[in-house]
N, C-alpha and C positions, 0 to 999 in steps of 0.2 A: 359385369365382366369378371372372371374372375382370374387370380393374380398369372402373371405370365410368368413360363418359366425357358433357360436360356438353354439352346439346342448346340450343345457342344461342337456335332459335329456343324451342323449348318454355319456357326461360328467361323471355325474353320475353312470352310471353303469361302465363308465370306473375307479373309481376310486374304486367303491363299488367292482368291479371286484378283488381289489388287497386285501381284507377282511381280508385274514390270516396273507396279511403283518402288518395291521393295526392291529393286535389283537398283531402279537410280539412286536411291537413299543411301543403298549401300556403298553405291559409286562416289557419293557425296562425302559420307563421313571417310572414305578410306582418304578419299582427297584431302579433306579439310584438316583431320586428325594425321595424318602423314606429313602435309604441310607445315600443323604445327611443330612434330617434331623434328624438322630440316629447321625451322625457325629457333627453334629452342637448342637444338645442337648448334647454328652459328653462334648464338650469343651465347653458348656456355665457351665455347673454343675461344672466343672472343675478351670474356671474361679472365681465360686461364693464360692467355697469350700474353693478352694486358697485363694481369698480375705478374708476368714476370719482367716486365720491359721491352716484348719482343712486338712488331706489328704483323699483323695476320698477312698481309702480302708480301713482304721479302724472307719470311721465316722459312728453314730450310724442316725437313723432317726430322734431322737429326736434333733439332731444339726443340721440335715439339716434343720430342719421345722423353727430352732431356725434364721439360717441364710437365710432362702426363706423369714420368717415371715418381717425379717428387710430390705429387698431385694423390697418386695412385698408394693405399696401403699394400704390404707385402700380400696379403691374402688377394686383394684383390687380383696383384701382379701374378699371382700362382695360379688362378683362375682362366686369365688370358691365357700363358705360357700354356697348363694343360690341353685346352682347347686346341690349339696350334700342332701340340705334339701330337693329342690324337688325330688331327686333319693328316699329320704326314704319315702315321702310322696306318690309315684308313687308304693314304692314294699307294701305299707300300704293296698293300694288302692287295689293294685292285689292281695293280700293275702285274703282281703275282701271278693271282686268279687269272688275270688273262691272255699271261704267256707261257704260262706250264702245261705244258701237255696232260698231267694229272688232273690238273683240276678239271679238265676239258675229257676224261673219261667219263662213259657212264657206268658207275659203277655195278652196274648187274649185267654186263655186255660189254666186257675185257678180253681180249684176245691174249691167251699167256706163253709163253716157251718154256720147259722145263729142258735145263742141259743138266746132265749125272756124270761127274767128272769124278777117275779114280789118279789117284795119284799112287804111282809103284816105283820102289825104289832098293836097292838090296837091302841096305842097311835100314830097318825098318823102324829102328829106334828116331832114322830122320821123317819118315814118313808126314807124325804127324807138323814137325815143323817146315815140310815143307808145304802141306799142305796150306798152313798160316799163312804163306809168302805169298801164295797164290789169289788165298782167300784178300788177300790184304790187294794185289793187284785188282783184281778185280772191280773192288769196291775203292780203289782209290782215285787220283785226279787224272792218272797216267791214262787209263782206259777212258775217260770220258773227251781229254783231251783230241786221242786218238780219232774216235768217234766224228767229235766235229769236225777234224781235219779231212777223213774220209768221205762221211756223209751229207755233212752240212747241217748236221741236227745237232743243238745248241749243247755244250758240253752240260749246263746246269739241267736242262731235260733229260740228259741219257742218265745222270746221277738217279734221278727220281725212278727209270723206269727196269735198270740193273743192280740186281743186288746178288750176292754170293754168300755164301753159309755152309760154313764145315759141318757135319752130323755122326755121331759118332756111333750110327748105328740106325742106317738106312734100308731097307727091304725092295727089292726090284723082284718084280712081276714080270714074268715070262711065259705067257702059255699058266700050265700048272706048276711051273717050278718057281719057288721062291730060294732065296737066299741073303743069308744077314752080312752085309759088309761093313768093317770096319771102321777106321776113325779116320782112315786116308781117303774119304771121299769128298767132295764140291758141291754143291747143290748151286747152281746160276737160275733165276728167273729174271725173263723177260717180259715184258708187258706194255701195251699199246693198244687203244681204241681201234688201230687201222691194221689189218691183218699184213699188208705190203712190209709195213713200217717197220713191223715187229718181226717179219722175216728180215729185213735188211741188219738188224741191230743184231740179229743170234748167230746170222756171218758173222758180223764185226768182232762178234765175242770170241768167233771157234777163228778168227786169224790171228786176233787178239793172243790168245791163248797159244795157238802154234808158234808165234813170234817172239814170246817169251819165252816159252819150253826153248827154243833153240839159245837164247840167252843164257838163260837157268843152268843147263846141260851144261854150259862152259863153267859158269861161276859156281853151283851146288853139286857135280860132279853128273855122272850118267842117271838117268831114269826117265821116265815114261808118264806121257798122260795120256788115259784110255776116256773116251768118249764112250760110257755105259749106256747110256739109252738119252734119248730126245724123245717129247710129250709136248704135243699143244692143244688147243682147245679154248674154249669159251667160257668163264668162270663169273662169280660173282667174289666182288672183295668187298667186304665188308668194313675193313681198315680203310679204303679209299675213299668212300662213304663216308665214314665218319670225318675222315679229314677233311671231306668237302664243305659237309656240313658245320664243324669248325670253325673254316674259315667265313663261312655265311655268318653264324652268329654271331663271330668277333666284329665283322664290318656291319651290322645292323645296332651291336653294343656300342661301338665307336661313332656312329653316326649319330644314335639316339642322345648316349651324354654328348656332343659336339650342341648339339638344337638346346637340349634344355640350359647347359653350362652360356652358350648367348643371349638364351630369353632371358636369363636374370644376369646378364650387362647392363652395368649403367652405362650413359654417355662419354664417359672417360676412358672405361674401359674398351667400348666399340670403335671411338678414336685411338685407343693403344693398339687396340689390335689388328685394326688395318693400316697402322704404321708399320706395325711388324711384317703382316702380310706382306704389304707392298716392299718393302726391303728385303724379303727371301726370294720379291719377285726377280728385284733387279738382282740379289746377289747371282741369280741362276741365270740373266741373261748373261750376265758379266766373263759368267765361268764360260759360255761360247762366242764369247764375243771381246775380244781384247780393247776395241773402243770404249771407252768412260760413257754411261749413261747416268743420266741426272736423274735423281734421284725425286718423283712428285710428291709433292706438299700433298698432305692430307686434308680433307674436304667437307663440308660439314654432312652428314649423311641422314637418308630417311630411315625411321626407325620402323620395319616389319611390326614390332608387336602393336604401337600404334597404330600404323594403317588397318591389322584384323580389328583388331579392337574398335575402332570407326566403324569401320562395315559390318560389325553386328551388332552399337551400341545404336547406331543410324536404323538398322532394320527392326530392332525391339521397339525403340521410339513410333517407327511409321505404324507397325503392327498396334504397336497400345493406343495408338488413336483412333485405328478401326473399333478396336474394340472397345474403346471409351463408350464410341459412338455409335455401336452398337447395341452397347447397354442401355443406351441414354433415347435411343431413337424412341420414338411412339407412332411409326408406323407398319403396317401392317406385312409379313414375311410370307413366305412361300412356304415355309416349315410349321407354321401355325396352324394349329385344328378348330376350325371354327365351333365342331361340339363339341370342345371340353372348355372354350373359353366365353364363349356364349350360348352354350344350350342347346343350340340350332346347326340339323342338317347339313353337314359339308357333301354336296351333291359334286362336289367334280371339283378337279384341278386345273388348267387348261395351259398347257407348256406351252412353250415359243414353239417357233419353228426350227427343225433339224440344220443347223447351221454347222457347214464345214469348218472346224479351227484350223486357225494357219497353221497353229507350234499345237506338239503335242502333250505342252503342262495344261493348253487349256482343256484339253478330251480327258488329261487324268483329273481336273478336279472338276468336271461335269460329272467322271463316275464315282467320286469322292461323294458328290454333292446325291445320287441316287443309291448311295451304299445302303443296301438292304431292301429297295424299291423297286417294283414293277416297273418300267419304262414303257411308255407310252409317246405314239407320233400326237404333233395336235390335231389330225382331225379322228385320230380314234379317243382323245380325250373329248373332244367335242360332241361326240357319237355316245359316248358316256354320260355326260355332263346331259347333253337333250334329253336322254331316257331318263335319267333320276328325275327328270322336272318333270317329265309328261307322268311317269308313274303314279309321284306325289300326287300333281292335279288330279287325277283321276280316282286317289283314293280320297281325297276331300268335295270331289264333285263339282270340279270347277273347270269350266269352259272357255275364260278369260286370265289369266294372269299378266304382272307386272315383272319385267327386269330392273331395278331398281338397285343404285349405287351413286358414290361419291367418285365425282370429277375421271367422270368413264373415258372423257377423250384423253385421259392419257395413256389408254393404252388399250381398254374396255369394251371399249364402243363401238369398235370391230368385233369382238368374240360375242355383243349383245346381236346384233345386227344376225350374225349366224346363226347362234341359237334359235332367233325368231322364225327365220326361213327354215331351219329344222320342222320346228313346234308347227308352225302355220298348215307346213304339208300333212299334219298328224290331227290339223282339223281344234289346234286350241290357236285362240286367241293372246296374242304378245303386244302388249304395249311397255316401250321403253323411259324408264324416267330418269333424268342423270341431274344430279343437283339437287335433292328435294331439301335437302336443309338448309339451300343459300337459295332458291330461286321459287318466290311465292307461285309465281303462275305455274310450276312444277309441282307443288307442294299440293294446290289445289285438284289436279286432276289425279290425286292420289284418295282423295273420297271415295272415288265410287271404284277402288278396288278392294278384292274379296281377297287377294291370294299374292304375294309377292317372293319374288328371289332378290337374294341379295346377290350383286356379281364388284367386287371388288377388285382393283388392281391392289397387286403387290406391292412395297415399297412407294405406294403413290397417296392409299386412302390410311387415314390415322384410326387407332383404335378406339378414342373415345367416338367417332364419327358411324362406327358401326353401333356401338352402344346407345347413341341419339335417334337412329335409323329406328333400330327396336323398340327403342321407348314411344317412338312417334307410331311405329303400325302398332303397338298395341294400347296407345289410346285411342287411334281410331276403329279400334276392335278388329284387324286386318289379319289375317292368318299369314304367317310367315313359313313356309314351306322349308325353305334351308337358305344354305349359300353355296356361289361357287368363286373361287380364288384364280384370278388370270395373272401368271407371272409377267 
């Protein structure tokens, strides 16, 4: 025989094969390893309670904090503390994102207004400071105020979606006439996802603006605002964009340090810090609710990196056992080629039967387990398998042959039974022997044959037992035709 070598992928599926046992392993250690860190977190709180004098059942959270705080170095405490900041800076962020109407734009499919406001006045030296007055209205709290009053649409949204900008040298398009206007002009954009929206707000602006002119007129003396041209359309803002994206990154930056800054908590610190938690929880019920709420004791808690850590410290364990035993096995595989490790003919394979899987990880690791191979039903492997055999006999001239293997009722001695009824109708002779090197009265009617097949189960017959086989047909001078392997 010669030396055997390990079939990585069949490896593989051999162990992938055990999948449900790997899922309870894993279910095991997340338990076990979980459990122990609920156990190791009571007796460390236990420990730190005790050290001060305090008992873990009437202790209030304000002494445990008292006693984490003196427990805890200053870095450690600046650790917690960060964590926490970024948690509120991160629900700031979210709470933002999804009440702005901004962020809720797409920015390549903006609905915009353009209003072109001249501002005319005799004395033109006032021109451009009135123009400021206006510009400064527009963009300030007075018109956003207005807006919600009117509309219903949140004053901090209309900020975001009006803005006004003096230019000191604007060009309007008319037909083929252009013309350069001065430093008394306005430029208002308006902007919204929903075209309705964004007509209701370019009102608000031109009453807006009429409503002050009548103000203004009193206080800054007579003059005029001309409504030069109105523009809308569908635009792409690439500022809008960017700010979206912004803020995307900021809340995946803020989330990502949040994970890592608690994986590297210790027990003291994950006690400090759902003290803390819990005391912004209650300060904030507190602020709506003028009833006193009691403040919960802190609790000894499961530690997340232990329970992953279980469940894939548990699943490498189950897996290194297969594979121990895989190494160590010395019987025979489905993956194995009987000519290159004994010499001799591999006339066929002979698969199970096409079996429905319930879930579908077992069909992915059946085609895991045929990566690169022809697939075959059993009885076209069987229809294979009978032709290799009948071919052989006929080029050695032999009329009689044996199916001949180790301990075929486990699984065998069906697929032998077949063969024969194949062979028989083809006019050769099949006699079956199972046992020849444990069962003498078996052994003896292997004399008077000329020609034998080996037919092996998988995972049933050992490898030194085919190598014994051989040695026995070929002191009895027996021609050995090939083998075939039944999974």
């Amino acid at each position: 025989m010669e030396e055997r070598e390990i079939d990585l992928i069949d490896l593989t599926v051999d162990i992938l094969s055990h999948w449900r046992g790997i899922l309870v392993c894993m279910l095991a250690g997340a338990l076990l390893l979980g459990g122990f860190s609920y156990v190791r977190s009571y007796q460390r709180m236990g420990e730190i309670l005790g050290g001060a004098g305090l008992s873990g059942e009437n202790v209030s959270s304000e002494e445990q904090l008292e006693v984490l705080e003196q427990e805890l170095t200053d870095t450690e405490k600046a650790a917690v503390y960060t964590v926490i900041n970024d948690e509120q800076k991160y629900a700031s962020y979210q709470q933002y994102v999804e009440s702005s109407v901004l962020m809720q734009m797409d920015p390549y499919n903006i609905y915009e207004v353009i209003l072109l406001f001249k501002i005319q006045i005799d004395d033109m030296g006032q021109s451009y400071m009135l123009k400021s007055v206006y510009e400064d209205l527009i963009n300030g709290v007075g018109l956003c105020q207005w807006i919600e009053g009117q509309t219903g649409i949140s004053a901090s949204s209309a900020a975001e979606l009006i803005s006004a900008k003096g230019s000191s040298s604007i060009t309007v398009i008319n037909g083929l006439q252009e013309a350069e206007i001065g430093n008394d002009c306005l430029k208002v954009t308006i902007a919204h996802y929903d075209e309705t929206e964004c007509e209701r707000l370019t009102q608000c602006v031109k009453d807006y603006m009429e409503q002050q002119y009548e103000y203004l007129s009193q206080e800054l003396g007579a003059h005029e605002v001309v409504l030069l041209s109105e523009s809308a359309g569908i635009i792409m803002d690439t500022g809008v964009r960017d700010r979206q994206l912004s803020y995307a990154n900021d809340k995946i930056t803020l989330l990502t340090n949040c994970a890592k800054a608690k994986d590297a908590f210790t027990e003291n610190q994950q006690a400090y810090y759902e003290l803390l938690k819990a005391g912004d929880e209650v300060l904030k019920e507190d602020e709506k609710s003028d009833e006193g709420t009691e403040i919960a004791v802190a609790k000894p808690s499961v530690s997340v990196k232990y329970v992953v850590v279980g469940a894939v410290l548990f699943a490498f364990v189950y897996a290194g056992v297969f594979l121990v035993l895989y190494v160590l096995s010395g019987k025979l595989r489905t993956a194995d080629e009987l000519q290159r490790l004994y010499n001799i003919s591999q006339m066929g394979l002979i698969v199970k039967d096409g079996e429905k899987k319930k879930f579908f990880i077992d069909r992915w690791i059946d085609a895991l387990r045929n990566w690169n191979k022809r697939q075959f039903t059993r009885e076209q492997s069987l229809e294979l398998a009978a032709a290799a055999v009948k071919i052989s006999a006929g080029k050695q001239e032999l009329d009689t042959i044996c199916l001949m293997g180790c301990d075929l009722k486990a699984g065998a001695d069906v697929v032998c039974q077949e063969l024969k009824q194949r062979l028989e109708q083809e006019n050769l002779a099949v006699k079956i022997l199972d046992n020849v090197l444990y069962d003498a009265s078996v052994m003896e009617e292997l004399e008077s044959a000329k020609g034998i097949v080996l037919v092996e189960k998988a995972g049933s017959t050992m490898y030194n037992e085919i190598s014994r086989e051989l040695e026995l047909a070929s002191r009895q001078g027996i021609k050995v035709l090939g083998g075939i392997v039944v999974e």
